[in-house]
Steps between C-alpha positions, in 0.01 A plus 500: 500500500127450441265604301206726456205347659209496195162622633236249449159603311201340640242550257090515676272308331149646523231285549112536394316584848238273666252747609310751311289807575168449559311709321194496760678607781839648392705223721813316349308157619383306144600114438524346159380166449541332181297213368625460174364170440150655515545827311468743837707674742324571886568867609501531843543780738569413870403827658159599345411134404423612119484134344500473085594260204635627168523329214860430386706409150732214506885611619363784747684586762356639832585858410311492186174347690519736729500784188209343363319491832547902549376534157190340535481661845522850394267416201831514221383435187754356222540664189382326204734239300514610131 
């Protein structure tokens, strides 16, 4: 006699993605480049050629530069620090 045969749960990691929306030209085509030696991050977008450098904290991952760059693009202002 055998047994039951267990099912097997594959849990999917998600993953941050590589390419972001441009906000120029609405495509799913911009890079993240990180210098974090230097204090900047290069935003790049391969289909419209928009080129730009953002200033960047220490610990920032490519998500976060990318935040900051649509911020400033878009003309975001941050709200004051008590």
């Amino acid at each position: 006699m055998g047994r039951k045969r267990q099912k097997v749960v594959k849990y999917v990691k998600k993953r941050l993605p590589k390419q972001y929306l441009c906000p120029s030209c609405g495509m799913n085509t911009v890079g993240v480049i990180l210098h974090e030696e230097e204090g900047y991050a290069r935003i790049v977008c391969s289909k419209c050629s928009l080129k730009e450098q953002v200033p960047i904290p220490e610990n920032t991952d490519p998500v976060d530069a990318y935040c900051i760059f649509v911020d400033q693009y878009y003309g975001v202002e941050e709200p004051p620090t008590p």
